[in-house]
N, C-alpha and C positions, 0 to 999 in steps of 0.2 A: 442494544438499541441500534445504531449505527455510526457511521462516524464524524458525526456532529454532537453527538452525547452521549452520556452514561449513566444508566441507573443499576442501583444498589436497593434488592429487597432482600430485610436481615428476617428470618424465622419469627421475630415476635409479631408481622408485621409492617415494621417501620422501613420507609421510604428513603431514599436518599437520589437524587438527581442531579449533576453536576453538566454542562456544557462545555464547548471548544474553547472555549475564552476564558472560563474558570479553572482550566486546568495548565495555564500560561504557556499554550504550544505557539512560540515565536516567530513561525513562518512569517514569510512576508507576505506572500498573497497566493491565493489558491488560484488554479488559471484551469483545472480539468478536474476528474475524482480525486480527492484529497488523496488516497492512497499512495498516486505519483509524481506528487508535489517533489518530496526529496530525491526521487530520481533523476528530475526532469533537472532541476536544481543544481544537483551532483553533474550532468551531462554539462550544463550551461558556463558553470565554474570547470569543467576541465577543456571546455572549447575557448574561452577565453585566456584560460595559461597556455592555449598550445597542446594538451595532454589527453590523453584518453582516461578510457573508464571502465571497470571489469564489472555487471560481464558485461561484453561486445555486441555487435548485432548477431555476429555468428554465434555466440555460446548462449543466448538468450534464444535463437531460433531452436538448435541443437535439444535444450529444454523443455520447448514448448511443444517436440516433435516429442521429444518420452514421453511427460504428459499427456500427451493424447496416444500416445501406443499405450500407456496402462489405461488408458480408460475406457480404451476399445476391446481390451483384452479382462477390464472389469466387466462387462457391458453396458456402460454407461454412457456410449455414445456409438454411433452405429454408420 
């Protein structure tokens, strides 16, 4: 479905539909796509101890350059 719910269809049929709130995910509050809620989260609690966070800007850039070298080498973006 996406990530605000989940459904469950068994072979006989039968339905099953559960939501965000049904499935006790305790975040505090969502502020952008739920996806980056605990990153952002993680980031915030180590800027306020003073500490950092892996990965980095650089090793998260680093990442998202291979990512897009296989993709361009799948041809999946041009």
């Amino acid at each position: 479905m996406n990530d605000d719910e989940l459904e469950l269809s068994l072979n006989d049929g039968e339905k099953f539909r559960w939501f965000r709130h049904d499935l006790k995910d305790s975040v505090g509050f969502w502020l952008g796509a739920p996806e980056y809620y605990r990153e952002d989260d993680c980031f915030v609690e180590a800027v306020l101890r003073g500490g950092s966070v892996e990965p980095c800007f650089e090793t998260a850039a680093k990442v998202d350059r291979l990512i897009s070298e296989v993709l361009v080498k799948a041809g999946r973006v041009g």
